[in-house]
C-alpha positions as MATLAB code, in Angstrom:
seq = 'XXXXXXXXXXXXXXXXXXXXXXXXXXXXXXXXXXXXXXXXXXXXXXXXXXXXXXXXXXXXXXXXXXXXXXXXXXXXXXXXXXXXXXXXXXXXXXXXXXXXXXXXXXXXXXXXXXXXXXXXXXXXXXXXXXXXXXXXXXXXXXXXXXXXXXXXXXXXXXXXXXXXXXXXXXXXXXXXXXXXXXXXXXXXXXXXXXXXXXXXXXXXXXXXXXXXXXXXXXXXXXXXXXXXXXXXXXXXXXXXXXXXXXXXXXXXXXXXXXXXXXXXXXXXXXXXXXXXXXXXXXXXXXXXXXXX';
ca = [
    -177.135 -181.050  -10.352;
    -175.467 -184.622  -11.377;
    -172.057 -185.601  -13.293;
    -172.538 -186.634  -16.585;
    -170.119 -187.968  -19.304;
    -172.741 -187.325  -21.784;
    -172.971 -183.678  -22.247;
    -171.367 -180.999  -24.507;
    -172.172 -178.178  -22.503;
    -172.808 -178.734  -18.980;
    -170.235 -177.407  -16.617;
    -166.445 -178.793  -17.437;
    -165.175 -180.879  -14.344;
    -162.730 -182.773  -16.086;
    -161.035 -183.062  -19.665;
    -158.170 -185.141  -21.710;
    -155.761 -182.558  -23.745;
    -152.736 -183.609  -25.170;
    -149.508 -180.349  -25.151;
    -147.595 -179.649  -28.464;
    -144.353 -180.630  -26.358;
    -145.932 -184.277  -26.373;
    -148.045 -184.432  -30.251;
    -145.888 -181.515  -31.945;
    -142.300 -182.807  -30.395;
    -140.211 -180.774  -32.096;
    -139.471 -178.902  -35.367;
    -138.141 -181.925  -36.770;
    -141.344 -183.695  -36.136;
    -143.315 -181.084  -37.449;
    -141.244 -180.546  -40.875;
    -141.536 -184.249  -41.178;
    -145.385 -184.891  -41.199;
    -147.313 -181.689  -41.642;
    -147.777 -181.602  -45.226;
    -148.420 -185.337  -45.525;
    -151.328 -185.147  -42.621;
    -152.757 -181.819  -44.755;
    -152.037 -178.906  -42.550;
    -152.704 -175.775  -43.953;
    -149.085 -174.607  -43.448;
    -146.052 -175.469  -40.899;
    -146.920 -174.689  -37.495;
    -144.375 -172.711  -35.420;
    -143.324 -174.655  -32.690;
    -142.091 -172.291  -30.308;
    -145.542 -170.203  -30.834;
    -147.624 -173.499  -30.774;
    -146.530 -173.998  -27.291;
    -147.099 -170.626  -26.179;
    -151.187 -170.731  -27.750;
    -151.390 -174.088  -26.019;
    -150.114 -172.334  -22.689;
    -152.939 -169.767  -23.143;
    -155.452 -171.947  -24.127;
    -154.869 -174.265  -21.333;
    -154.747 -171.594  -18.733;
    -158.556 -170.834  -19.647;
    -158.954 -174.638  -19.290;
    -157.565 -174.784  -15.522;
    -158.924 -171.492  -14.713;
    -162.559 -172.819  -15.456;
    -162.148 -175.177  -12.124;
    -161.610 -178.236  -14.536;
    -159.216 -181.017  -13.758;
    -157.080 -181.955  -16.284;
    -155.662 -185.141  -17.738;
    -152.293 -184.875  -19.847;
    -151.934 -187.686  -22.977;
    -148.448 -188.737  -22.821;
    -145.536 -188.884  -26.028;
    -146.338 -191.539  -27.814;
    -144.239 -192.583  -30.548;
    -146.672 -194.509  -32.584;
    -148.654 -191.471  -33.148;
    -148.119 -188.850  -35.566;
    -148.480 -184.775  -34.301;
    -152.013 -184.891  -35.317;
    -152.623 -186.496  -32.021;
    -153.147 -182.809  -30.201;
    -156.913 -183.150  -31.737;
    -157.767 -185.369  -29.006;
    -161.319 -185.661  -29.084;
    -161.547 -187.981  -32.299;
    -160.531 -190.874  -31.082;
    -162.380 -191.464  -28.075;
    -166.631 -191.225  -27.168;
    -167.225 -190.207  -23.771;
    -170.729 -191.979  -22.389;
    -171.774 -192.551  -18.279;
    -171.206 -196.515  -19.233;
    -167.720 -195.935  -20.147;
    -165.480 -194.654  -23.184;
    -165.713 -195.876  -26.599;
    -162.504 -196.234  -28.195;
    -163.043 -195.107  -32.051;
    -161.403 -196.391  -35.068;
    -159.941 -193.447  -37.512;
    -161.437 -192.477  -40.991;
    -157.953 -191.226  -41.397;
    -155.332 -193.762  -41.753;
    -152.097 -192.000  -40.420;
    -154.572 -191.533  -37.345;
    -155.116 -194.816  -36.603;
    -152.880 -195.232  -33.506;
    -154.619 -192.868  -31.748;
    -157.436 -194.537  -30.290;
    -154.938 -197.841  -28.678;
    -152.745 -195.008  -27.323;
    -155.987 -192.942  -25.243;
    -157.271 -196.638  -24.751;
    -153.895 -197.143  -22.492;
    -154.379 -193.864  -20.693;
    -157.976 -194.402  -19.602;
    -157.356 -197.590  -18.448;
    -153.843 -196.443  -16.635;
    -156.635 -193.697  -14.820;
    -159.338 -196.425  -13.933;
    -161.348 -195.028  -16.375;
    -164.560 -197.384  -17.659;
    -163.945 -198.877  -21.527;
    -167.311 -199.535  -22.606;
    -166.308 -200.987  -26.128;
    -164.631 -199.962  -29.364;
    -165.507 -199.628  -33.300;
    -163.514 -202.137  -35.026;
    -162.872 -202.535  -38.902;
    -164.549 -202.124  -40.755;
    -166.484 -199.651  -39.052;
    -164.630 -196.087  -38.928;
    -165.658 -193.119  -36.628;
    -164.041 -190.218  -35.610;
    -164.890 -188.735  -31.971;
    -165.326 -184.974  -34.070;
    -168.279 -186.359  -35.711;
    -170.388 -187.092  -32.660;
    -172.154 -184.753  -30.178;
    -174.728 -184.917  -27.319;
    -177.677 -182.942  -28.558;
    -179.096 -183.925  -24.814;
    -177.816 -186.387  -22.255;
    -179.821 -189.175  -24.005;
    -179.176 -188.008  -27.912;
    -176.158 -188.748  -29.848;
    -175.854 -186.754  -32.492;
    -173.220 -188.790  -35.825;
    -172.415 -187.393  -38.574;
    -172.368 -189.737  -41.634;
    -169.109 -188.511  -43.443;
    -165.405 -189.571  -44.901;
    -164.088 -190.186  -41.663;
    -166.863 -192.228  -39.993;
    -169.103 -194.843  -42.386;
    -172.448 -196.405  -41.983;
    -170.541 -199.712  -39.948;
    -169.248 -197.621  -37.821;
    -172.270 -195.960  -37.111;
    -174.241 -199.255  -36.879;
    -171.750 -200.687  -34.087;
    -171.802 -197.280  -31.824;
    -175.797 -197.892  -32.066;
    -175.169 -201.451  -30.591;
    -172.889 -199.791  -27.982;
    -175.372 -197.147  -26.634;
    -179.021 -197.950  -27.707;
    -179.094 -200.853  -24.791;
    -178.781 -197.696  -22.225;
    -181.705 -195.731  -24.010;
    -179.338 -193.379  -25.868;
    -180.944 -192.449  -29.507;
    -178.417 -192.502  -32.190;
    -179.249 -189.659  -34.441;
    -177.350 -189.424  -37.806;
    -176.896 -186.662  -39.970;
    -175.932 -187.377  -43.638;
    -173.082 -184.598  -43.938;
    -172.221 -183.298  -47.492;
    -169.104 -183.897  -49.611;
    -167.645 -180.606  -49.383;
    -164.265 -180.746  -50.182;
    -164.027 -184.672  -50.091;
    -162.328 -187.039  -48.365;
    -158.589 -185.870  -47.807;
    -160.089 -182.805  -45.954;
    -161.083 -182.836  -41.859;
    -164.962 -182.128  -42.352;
    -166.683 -183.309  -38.909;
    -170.265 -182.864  -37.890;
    -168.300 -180.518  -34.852;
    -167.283 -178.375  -37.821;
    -170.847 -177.307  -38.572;
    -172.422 -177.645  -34.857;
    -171.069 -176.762  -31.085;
    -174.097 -177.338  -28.649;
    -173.579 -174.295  -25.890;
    -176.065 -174.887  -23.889;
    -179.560 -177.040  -24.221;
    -181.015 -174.567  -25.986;
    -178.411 -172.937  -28.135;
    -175.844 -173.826  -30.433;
    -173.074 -172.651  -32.569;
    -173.795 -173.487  -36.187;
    -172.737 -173.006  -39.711;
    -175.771 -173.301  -41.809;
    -174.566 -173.741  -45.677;
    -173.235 -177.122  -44.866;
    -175.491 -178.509  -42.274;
    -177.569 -181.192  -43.423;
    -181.373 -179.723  -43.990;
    -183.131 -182.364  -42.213;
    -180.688 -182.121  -38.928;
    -181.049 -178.546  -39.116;
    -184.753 -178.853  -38.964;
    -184.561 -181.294  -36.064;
    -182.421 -178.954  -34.112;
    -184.910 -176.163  -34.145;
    -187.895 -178.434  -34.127;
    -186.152 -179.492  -30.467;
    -186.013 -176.027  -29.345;
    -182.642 -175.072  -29.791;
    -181.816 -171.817  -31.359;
    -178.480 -170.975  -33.410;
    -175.920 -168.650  -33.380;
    -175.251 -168.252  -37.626;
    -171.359 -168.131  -38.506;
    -170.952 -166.226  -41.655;
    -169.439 -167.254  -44.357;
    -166.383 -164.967  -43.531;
    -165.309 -166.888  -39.855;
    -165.815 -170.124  -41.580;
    -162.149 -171.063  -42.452;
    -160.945 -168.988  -39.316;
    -162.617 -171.680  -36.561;
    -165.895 -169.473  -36.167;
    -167.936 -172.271  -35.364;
    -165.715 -174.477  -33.536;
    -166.515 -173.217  -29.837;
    -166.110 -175.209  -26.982;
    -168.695 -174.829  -24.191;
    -166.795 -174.962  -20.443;
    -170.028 -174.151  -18.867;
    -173.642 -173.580  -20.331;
    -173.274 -170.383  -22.278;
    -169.463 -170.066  -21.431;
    -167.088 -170.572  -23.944;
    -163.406 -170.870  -25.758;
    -163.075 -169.646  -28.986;
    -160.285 -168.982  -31.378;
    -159.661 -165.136  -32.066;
    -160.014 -163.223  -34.871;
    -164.010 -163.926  -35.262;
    -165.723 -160.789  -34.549;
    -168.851 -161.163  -35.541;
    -169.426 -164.855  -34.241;
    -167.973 -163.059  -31.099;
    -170.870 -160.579  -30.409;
    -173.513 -162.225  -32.026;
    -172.183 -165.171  -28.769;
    -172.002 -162.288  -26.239;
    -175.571 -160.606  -27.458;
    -177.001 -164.363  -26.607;
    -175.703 -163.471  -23.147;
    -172.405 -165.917  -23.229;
    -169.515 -165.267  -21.612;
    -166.603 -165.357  -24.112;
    -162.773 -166.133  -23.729;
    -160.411 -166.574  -26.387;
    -156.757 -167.757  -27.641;
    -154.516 -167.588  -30.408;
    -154.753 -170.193  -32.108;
    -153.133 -169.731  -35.615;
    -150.901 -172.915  -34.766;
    -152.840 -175.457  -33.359;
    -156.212 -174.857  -34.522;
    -156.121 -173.008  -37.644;
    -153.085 -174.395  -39.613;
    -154.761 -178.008  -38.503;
    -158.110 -177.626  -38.862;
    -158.831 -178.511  -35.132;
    -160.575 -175.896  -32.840;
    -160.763 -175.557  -29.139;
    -163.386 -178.678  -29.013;
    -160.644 -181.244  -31.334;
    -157.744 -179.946  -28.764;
    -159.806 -181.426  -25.842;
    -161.359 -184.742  -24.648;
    -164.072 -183.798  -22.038;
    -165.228 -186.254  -19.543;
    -166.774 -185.563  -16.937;
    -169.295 -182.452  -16.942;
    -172.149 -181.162  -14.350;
    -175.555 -180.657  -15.698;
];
């Protein structure tokens, strides 16, 4: 066994979240900014908190120490979806820069936390390179998977390559489609979660067919969303252990076609903070540290 930053599936041992009492704030907060940052609908803030207590409760009770983001004021309530603006890597975090403009405060705010912690910077993406921490994914602990897509462009894709090829880390990019263009939060984690090395979580119709390929050309067999769980979080699954997972409820059939592949399942509700955002259980976390 060894500690790794640079796995999406090995054991959790420690993760970044931030609470809806410190991104959400309020229901003034929330009336203010959630149609301009294109949620769905308004969250509930009252029952935002009490998902996020759930949620996190299956976070702690996996053994996995937790790191709290702070209130910030210079970020907007979109800032709950941790994992995009931060890479983790064994040579340190990269701090991203956002696709999304009302998002780009994010990555200076984690920046201050890791470094408060004594936690490694390895470098940032600076402008005019964009990329979003939801478009990247270790495949294995030395391939980086990037999507190519409105949030994350080809600079910023060339200056994470100059980050993390010097450490023997393969960039691998998949061209993503258009979908539904560029006001909507399409990552490469909305078609892929990696559950263990040889399994993933995967919704087929917009994965890229060359990536797609590659995955099963690498040995790594999928669990198919259907159409049906799409819009409902189906394939957003975060791993907490190989073949463990969170998952947001109300997707049967992603469910038991996950428990038939011999996972363990647990799930929250997560009409609030995933579904009305567009953020699943990996965008509401930041892992670090995991054991492989």
């Amino acid at each position: 066994m060894k500690i790794t930053f640079q796995s999406d599936y090995g054991k959790l041992k420690s993760v970044c979240i931030k609470r809806p009492e410190q991104a959400f704030v309020d229901d003034a907060r929330i009336t203010a900014q959630w149609n301009e940052l294109n949620f769905l609908s308004k969250p509930d803030y009252a029952a935002a908190v009490s998902e996020f207590n759930e949620f996190e409760k299956l976070i702690s009770k996996s053994g996995a120490s937790v790191l709290h983001l702070p209130y910030d004021p210079v970020v907007t309530m979109d800032s709950i979806y941790c994992r995009d603006a931060s890479i983790a890597t064994d040579h340190g975090m990269i701090i991203c820069n956002m696709g999304k403009p009302a998002r780009k405060n994010e990555p200076e705010a984690e920046r201050n936390v890791y470094e408060n912690n004594q936690i490694k910077i390895l470098g940032e993406i600076t402008h005019p390179g964009t990329l979003e921490g939801g478009d990247v994914a270790w495949v294995d602990e030395h391939t980086l998977a990037v999507g190519h897509t409105y949030r994350t462009n080809w600079e910023g894709i060339r200056q994470l390559k100059h980050l993390v090829e010097p450490f023997g880390i393969h960039v691998w990019v998949a061209e993503m489609p258009h979908y539904k263009g560029p006001s909507d939060v399409f990552h490469l984690m909305s078609v892929l979660s990696p559950i263990d090395k040889n399994l993933a979580v995967v919704y087929s119709p917009l994965m890229p067919i060359s990536f797609r390929h590659g995955l099963l050309e690498r040995g790594i067999s999928f669990i198919e969303v259907p159409d049906a769980e799409w819009d409902s979080m189906g394939c957003n699954v975060l791993a907490i252990a190989p073949r463990e997972v969170i998952m947001v409820s109300g997707n049967p059939v992603t469910k038991q076609k996950l428990k038939d592949a011999g996972c363990v399942v647990h799930e929250y509700e997560g009409q609030e903070i995933s579904v009305k955002g567009g953020g699943g259980p990996t965008c509401l976390t930041r892992p670090l540290e995991r054991i492989i």
